[in-house]
C-alpha positions in Angstrom: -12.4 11.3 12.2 -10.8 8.1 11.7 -8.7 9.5 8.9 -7.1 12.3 10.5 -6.1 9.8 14.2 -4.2 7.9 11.3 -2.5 10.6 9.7 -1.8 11.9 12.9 -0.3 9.0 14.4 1.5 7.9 10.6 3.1 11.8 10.9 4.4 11.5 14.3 5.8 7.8 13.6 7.9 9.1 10.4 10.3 10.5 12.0 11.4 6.9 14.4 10.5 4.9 11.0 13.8 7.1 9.6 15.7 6.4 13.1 14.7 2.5 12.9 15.6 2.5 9.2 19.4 4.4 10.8 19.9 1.9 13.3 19.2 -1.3 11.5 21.9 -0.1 9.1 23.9 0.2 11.8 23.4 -2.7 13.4 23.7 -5.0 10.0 27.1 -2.8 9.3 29.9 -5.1 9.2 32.6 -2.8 9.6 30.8 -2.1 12.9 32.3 -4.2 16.1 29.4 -4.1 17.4 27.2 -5.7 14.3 29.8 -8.5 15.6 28.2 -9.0 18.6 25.6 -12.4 19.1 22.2 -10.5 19.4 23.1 -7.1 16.6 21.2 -9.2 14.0 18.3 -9.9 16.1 18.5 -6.3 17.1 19.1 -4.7 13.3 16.0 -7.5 12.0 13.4 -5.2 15.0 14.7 -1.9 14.0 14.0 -3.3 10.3 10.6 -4.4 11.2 9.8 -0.8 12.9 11.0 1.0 10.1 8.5 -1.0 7.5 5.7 -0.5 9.7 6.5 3.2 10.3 6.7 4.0 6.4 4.2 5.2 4.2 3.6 2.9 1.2 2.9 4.5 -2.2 -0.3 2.9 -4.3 1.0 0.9 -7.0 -0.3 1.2 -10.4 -3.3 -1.5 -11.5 -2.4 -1.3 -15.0 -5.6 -3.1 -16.0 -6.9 -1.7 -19.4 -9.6 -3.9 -20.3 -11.6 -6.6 -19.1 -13.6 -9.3 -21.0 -17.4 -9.2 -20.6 -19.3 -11.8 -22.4 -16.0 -12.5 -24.9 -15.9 -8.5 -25.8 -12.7 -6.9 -24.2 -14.2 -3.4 -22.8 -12.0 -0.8 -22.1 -11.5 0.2 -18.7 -11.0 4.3 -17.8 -9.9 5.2 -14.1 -11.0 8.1 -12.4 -11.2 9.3 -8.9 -14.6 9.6 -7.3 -13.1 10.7 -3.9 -9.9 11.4 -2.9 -9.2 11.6 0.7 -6.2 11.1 2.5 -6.5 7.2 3.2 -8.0 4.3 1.3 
């Protein structure tokens, strides 16, 4: 149950992650009069800040291939037991 609430709520904060990411640009752009203004950074660092918590994050590679047990490096195989949609 727990998983589908946070896909739910990751889907339906995509699409003002992609806005945030929009108006931070916009708000850092220094051809923009407005990025001139005394508050635009302050404004582009909270849109920033909503777009990386709105994102989804790929899993990064381990890359670990062995691992030493008792001084003998034993290779290491990854496989899937489960794959759901989070952790």
């Amino acid at each position: 149950m727990l998983y589908q609430i946070y896909e739910t709520q990751r889907s339906i904060m995509e699409p003002f992650a992609d806005l945030a990411q929009a108006a931070s640009k916009l708000y850092s752009n220094p051809l923009n009069p407005v990025a001139q203004s005394p508050f635009a950074q302050r404004v582009a660092a909270g849109y920033a800040l909503i777009h990386r918590l709105g994102k989804d994050y790929v899993k990064p590679e381990f890359g670990i291939r062995t691992v030493r047990v008792n001084e003998v490096d034993v290779a290491i195989h990854e496989r899937i037991e489960i794959d759901k949609p989070f952790c």
